[in-house]
Phi, psi and omega in degrees: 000142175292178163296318205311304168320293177303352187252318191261348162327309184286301195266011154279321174303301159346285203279342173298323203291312202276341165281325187310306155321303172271322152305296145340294192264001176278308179300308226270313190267312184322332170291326168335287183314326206241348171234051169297334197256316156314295178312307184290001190266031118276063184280350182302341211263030186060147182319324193281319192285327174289317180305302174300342159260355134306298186300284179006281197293298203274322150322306185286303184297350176284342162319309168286305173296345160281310186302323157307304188265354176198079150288301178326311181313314183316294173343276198290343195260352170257324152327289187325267184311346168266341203273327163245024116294341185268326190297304200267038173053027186290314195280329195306288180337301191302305147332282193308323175290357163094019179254130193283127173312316192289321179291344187275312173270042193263339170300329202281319183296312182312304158315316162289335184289344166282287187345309187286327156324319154327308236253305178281008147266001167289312199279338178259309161262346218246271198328313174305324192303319209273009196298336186274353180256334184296005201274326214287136174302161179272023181238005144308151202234152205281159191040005185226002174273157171233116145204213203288144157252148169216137174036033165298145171255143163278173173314335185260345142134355181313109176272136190236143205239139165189126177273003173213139173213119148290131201251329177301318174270340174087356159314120158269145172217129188056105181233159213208133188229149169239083152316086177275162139253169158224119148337137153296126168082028180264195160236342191243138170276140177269125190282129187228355167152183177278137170213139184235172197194180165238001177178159173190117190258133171298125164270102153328304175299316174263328190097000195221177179250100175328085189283100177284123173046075159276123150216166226221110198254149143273119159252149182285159188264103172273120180276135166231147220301174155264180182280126145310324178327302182296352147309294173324268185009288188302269188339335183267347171275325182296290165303356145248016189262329164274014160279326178276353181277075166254139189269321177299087158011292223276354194261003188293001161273335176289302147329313174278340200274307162312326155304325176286316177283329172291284185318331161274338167313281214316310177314313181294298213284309183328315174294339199280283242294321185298345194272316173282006190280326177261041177211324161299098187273141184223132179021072181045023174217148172262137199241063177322319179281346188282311172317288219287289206312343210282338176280349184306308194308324189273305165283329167314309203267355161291322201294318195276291192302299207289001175273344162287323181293331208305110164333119188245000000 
């Protein structure tokens, strides 16, 4: 690796840390903030146990909150580094050595594309395990509480339904499982049917769930898209890294905020398309995948052009 590399490398890293801190902990106190009154309605079990449920509750859930922001980090963490290389006339330098503007951000592509890697081990391991504590409300208390679960997925790709689920006992009650599969080498899940119950208790020993009046409807099998997000993610840096490779000091504000605007277009429309991938009939039917894929389809080639347009 080069210095060069080994340089802008540091300061992507840097400035990731520093967005991670502050998006992050910024949702983590504004949530604070707005159920503070929640947390505190067990005030019998004392101060120390509320505090622990509070780390608790905001430990587990920053899982859910990198997968939300980060793509946005990436974003704001290649401002950050270009945004001091552009203040202290560095690319003007780099320029001059005969180095290409495109060869400067292949560290920042590279790296983000681990980050992301990161993002699809939050969201594929880290989250299903955690899925029965991330439900739970802040005015819930750990192991003694009871509520509603929706769509969670198991290790198996099942999404489970529930209008109660006791956590002391592992239980559910009257629960509705979406049995899925997946194809070897696919992107899509096959839906293959339903199972409904009047209860269904976790067995510790088999790992599986014990069914009271279980019963199991066969669905034709429909496909639906997986999550994309870590595609989008990459694309929303593509589409803003040649607005930030700017050489003029006076114009890097101008800069960051059009980049800040293309990534909340991209985010907003990503947000339309998920409210419409289960709602939308397209030729008498609903096409969750085309909603997931149509913003990759709309941003990738913006994405391709302004890196062709980008001055080097």
């Amino acid at each position: 690796m080069k210095i060069l590399d080994k340089y802008i490398a540091k300061n992507f890293l840097v400035g990731y840390a520093i967005a991670f801190c502050v998006l992050i902990g910024l949702r983590i106190i504004i949530d604070l903030f707005v159920n503070l009154d929640e947390f505190t309605e067990h005030a019998d079990i004392g101060t120390i146990a509320i505090i622990k449920n509070i780390f608790l509750y905001y430990t587990l859930n920053t899982t859910l909150y990198f997968r939300d922001f980060a793509g946005m980090i990436i974003v704001v963490a290649a401002a950050f580094s270009l945004g001091k290389l552009v203040r202290h006339n560095e690319l003007v330098a780099v320029m001059a050595s005969g180095v290409s503007l495109k060869r400067v951000i292949v560290p920042i592509l590279v790296l983000s594309i681990m980050l992301t890697g990161v993002l699809i081990v939050d969201q594929e391991l880290l989250i299903p395990p955690l899925s029965d504590q991330l439900v739970r409300g802040q005015d819930a208390l750990p192991v003694q509480e009871r509520y509603e679960v929706w769509f969670i997925s198991d290790k198996n790709g099942s999404l489970i339904c529930a209008k109660q689920f006791d956590v002391k006992t592992a239980t559910l009650y009257n629960p509705t499982i979406i049995t899925r599969w997946m194809k070897d080498k696919s992107i899509v899940w096959d839906v293959t049917g339903r199972i409904d119950a009047e209860r269904a208790a976790y067995n510790q020993t088999t790992g599986k769930w014990d069914l009271t009046g279980g019963r199991f409807t066969e669905k034709d099998s429909k496909s639906t898209a997986r999550s994309t997000e870590p595609v989008i993610n990459l694309i929303m840096l593509l589409v803003s890294l040649p607005v930030l490779v700017c050489r003029d000091p006076k114009l890097m504000k101008s800069a960051v905020m059009i980049s800040f605007a293309t990534t909340g277009a991209c985010l907003i429309f990503n947000f339309v398309c998920k409210m419409l991938a289960t709602e939308e009939v397209i030729f008498s039917r609903v096409m969750p995948e085309l909603w997931a894929w149509l913003p990759i389809f709309i941003f990738l080639p913006i994405a391709f052009l302004e890196l062709d347009s980008m001055k080097t």
